[in-house]
Wavefront OBJ file of the C-alpha trace (Angstrom):
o trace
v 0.000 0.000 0.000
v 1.445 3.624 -0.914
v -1.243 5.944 0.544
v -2.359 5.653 4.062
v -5.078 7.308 6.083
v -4.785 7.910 9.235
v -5.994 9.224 12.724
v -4.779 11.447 15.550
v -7.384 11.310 18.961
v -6.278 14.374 20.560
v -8.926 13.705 23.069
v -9.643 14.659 27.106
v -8.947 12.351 29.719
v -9.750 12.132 32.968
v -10.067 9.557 36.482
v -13.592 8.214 35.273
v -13.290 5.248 33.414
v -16.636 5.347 31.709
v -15.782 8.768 30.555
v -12.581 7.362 29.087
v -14.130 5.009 27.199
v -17.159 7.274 25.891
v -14.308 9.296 24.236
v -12.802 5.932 22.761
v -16.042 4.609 20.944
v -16.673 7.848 19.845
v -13.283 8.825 18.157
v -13.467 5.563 16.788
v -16.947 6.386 15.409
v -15.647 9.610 14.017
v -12.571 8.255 12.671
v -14.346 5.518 10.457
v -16.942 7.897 9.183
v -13.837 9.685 7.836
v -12.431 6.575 6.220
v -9.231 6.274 9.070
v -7.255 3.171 8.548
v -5.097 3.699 11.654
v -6.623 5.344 14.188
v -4.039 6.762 17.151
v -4.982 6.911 21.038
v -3.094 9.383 23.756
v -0.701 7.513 26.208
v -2.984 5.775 28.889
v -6.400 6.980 27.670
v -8.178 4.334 29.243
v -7.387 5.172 32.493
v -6.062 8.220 32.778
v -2.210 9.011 33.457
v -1.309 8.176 37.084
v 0.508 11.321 39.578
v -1.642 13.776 37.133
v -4.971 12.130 36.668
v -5.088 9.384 38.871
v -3.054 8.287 42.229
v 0.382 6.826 41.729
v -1.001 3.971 44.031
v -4.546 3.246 42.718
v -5.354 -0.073 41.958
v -5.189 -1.592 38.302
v -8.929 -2.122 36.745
v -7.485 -5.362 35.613
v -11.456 -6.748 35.068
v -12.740 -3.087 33.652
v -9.670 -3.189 31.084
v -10.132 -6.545 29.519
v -13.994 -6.146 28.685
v -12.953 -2.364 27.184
v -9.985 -4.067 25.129
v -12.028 -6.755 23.939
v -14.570 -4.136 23.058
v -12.718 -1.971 21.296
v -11.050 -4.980 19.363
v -13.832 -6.416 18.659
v -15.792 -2.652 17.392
v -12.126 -2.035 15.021
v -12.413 -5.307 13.397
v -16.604 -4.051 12.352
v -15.007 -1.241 11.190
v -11.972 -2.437 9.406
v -9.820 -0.119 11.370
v -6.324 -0.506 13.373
v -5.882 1.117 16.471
v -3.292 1.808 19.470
v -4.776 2.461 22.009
v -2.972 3.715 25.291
v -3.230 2.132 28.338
v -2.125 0.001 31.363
v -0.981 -3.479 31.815
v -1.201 -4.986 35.643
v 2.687 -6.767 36.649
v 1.065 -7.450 40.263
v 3.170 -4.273 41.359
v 3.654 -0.953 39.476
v 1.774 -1.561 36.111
v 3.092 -1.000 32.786
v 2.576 1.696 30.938
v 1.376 0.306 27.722
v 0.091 1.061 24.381
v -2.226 -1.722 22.886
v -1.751 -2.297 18.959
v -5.111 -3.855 16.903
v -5.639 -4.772 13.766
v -8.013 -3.945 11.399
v -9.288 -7.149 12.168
v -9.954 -6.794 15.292
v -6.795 -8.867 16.762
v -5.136 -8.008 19.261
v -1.775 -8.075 17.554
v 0.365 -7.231 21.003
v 1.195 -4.764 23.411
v 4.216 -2.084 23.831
v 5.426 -0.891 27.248
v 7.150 2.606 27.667
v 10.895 1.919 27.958
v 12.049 4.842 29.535
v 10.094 6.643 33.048
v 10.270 10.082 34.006
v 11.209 11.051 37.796
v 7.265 10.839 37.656
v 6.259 7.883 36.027
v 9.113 5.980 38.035
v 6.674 6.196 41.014
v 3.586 4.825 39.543
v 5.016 2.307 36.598
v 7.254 -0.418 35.902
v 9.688 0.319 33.435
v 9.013 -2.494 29.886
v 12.185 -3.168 27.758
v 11.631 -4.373 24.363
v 10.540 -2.687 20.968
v 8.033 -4.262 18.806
v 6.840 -3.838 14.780
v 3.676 -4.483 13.585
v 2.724 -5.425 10.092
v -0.486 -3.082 9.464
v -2.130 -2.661 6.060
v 0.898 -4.365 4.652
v 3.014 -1.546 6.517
v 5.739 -2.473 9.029
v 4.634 -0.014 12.261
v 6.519 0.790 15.699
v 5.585 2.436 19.082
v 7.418 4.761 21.664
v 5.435 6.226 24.121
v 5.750 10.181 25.142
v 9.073 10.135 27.107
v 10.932 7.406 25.742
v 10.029 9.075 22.430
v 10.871 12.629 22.502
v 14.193 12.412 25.075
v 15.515 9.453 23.721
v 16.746 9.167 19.552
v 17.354 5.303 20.301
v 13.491 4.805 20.893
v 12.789 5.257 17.338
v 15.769 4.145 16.159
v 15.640 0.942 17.190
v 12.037 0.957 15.597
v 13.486 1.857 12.179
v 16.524 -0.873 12.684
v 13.653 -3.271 12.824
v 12.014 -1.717 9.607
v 9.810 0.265 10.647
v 8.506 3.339 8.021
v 6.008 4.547 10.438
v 6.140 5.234 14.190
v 2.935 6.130 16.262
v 3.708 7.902 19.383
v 0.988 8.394 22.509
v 1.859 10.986 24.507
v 0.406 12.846 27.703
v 1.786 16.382 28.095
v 0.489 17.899 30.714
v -1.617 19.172 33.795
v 1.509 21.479 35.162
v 2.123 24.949 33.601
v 4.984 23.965 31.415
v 4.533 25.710 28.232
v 8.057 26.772 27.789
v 8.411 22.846 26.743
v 6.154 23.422 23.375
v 8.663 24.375 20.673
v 11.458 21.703 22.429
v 8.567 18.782 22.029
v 7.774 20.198 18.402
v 11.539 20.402 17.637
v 12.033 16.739 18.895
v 9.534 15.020 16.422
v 10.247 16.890 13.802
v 13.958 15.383 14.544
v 12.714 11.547 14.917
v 11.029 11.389 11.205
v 13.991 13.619 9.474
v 17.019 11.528 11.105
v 15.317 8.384 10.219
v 13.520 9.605 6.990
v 10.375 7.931 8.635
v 6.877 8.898 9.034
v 6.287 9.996 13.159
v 2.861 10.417 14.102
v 2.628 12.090 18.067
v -0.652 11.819 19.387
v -1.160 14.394 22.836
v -4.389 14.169 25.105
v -6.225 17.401 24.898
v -6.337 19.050 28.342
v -7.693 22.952 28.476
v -5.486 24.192 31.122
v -1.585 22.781 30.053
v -1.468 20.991 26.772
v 2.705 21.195 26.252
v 2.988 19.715 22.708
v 0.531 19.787 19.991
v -0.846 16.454 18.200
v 1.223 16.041 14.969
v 2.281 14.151 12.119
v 5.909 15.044 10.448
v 7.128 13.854 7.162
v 9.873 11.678 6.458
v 11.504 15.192 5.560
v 10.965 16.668 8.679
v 8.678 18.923 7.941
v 5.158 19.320 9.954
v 2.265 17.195 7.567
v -0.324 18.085 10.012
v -0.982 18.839 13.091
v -3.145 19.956 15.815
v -4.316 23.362 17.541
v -3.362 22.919 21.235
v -5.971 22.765 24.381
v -8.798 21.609 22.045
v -10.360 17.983 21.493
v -9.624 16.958 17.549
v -9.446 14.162 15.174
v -6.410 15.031 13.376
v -6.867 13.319 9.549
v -3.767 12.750 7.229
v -3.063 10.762 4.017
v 0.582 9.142 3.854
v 2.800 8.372 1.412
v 4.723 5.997 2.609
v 7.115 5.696 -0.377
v 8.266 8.765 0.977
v 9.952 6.910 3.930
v 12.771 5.456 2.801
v 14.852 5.263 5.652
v 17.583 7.181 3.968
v 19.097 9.129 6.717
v 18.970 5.910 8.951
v 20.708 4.003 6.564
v 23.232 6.768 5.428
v 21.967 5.826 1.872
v 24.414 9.101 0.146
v 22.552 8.856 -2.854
v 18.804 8.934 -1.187
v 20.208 11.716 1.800
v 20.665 14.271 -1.675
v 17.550 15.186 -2.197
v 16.433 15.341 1.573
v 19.547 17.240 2.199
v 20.126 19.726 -0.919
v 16.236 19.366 -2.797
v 17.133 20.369 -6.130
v 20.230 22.715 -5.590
v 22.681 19.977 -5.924
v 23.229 18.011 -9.446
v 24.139 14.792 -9.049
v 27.064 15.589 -11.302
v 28.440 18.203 -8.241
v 28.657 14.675 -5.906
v 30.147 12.647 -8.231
v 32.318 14.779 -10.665
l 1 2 3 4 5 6 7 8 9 10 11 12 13 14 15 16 17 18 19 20 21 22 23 24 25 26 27 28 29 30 31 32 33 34 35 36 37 38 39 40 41 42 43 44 45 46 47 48 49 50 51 52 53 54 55 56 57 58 59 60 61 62 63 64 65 66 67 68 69 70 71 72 73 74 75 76 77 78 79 80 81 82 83 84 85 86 87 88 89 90 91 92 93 94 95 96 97 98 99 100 101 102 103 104 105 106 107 108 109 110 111 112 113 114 115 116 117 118 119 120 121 122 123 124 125 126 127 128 129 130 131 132 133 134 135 136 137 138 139 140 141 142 143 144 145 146 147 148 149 150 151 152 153 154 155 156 157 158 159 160 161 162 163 164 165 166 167 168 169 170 171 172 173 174 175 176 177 178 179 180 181 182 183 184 185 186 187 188 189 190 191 192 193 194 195 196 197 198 199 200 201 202 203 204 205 206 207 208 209 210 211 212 213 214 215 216 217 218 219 220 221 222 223 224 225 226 227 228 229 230 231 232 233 234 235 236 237 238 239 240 241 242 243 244 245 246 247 248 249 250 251 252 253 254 255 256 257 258 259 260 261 262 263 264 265 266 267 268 269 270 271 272 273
C-alpha cells in the first residue's frame, strides 16, 4: 500500500473510566466515518495518566480493562480499522505503561510498554524493555510512548533498525504549567522522522489548562504534515505516502540523503564529478 489514512485522537482524559471510554467509541466512530485506517490513542487513555490524573497507588482495573480491550477490538475489526490504544498493563506491582496495537481485524496483535520513566512515572510504573513492529495494512509499524520518544533518539531508532517506516507515538503532556516545553517537544519530532527519513505520528491528550505539545504528524523530511491546535479535542486526519519513507538518513543511503539534504540545488554531477 502507498497511501495511508490515518488518525490522531487528541482527546480529554480524565479519572472516570466510563468517561474514558465514551471518548474511545466515539473517536473511533468519528474516525471511520472519515475513512481512518489507523486510528491513534493518547498515552494511557483508558485510564487516565497516574501522579496527574489518577493516584500513583490506585489499583489496576485489571477486570474493567479486559472487557474495554475486547470491546474496542472487537468494534475495530466491524469497522476495518487498526488502532493503538494507550493504556495500562497490571505486573502485580507498578503496572506498565502500555500502548495496545489492533488490527483492522480486530486482533489483538500485542502490546508495547514505555521503555524509559520520568522522575514521575518511576513512582507509579514499571519500566518495559523491548521494541516491537507491527505489520499493518501491509506496513511495518513501531511504538514509543511520550518520554521514551521525545528524550531518547534510540526509541525510534531501534524501531526503524527493525524496519519500521512509520512510528505512532501516545503521549500525555500535561496538567503542570509547562509551556516553555512546546517548541522543544515540536523540535524533537520533527527530529525523529527527518534523522530516520520515517513517518512519526505524536498523538497528545487534549487538556484545556496545560497541553505542552501539539498532536502532529511530520514527514519523512521533517517537515510538519499536520498537526493539531493545542488545548482543544480533535481528530487530526492525514493521508501518507509511505514511499516517501525510505529510511535514507537511517541508513546513510548518500545517494537517497541528496535530495532530503540539498532538494534540487545539488546536481548529481556536483557529488560525483
Amino acid at each position: 500500500m502507498k497511501h495511508l489514512r490515518i488518525g490522531l485522537a487528541q482527546v480529554r482524559q480524565s479519572a472516570d473510566l466510563d468517561d474514558n471510554a465514551e471518548s474511545i467509541f466515539r473517536f473511533l466512530e468519528e474516525a471511520a466515518s472519515k475513512k481512518v485506517q489507523v486510528l491513534c490513542f493518547p498515552e494511557t487513555q483508558t485510564v487516565g495518566y497516574r501522579v496527574d490524573v489518577v493516584a500513583p497507588d490506585a489499583p489496576v482495573p485489571e477486570k474493567h480493562l479486559e472487557k474495554l480491550h475486547a470491546d474496542v477490538a472487537r468494534r475495530c475489526g466491524e469497522l476495518g480499522m487498526a488502532c493503538i490504544l494507550g493504556t495500562e498493563t497490571p505486573t502485580g506491582g507498578k503496572p506498565y505503561n502500555s500502548a495496545i496495537v489492533i488490527s483492522p481485524d480486530g486482533e489483538i496483535l500485542g502490546v508495547h510498554h514505555k521503555t524509559r520513566l520520568t522522575p514521575l512515572d518511576a513512582l507509579a510504573y514499571t519500566s518495559g524493555d523491548s521494541f516491537e513492529i507491527y505489520e499493518i495494512f501491509g506496513i511495518r509499524i513501531g511504538v514509543v510512548i511520550c518520554f521514551a520518544g521525545f528524550r531518547f533518539a534510540e526509541t525510534t531508532e531501534e524501531c526503524v533498525r527493525q524496519g519500521a517506516q512509520l512510528v505512532f507515538h501516545p503521549q500525555n503532556n500535561t496538567t503542570r504549567p509547562n509551556d516553555w516545553k512546546i517548541p522543544v517537544h515540536h523540535a524533537m519530532l520533527t527530529t525523529r522522522a527527518a534523522e530516520n527519513t520515517i513517518w512519526f505520528a505524536s498523538c497528545n491528550v487534549c487538556y484545556p489548562e496545560h497541553q505542552n505539545c501539539r498532536s502532529m504528524i511530520v514527514a519523512p523530511d521533517g517537515q510538519v504534515h499536520a498537526q493539531t491546535e493545542l488545548k482543544r479535542e480533535e481528530l487530526l486526519v492525514a493521508d501518507i505516502d509511505m514511499a516517501q519513507a525510505t529510511r535514507a538518513m537511517f541508513e546513510f543511503n548518500l545517494e537517497a540523503c541528496t535530495p532530503l539534504l540539498f532538494a534540487d540545488t545539488v546536481s548529481p554531477d556536483e557529488i560525483t564529478g
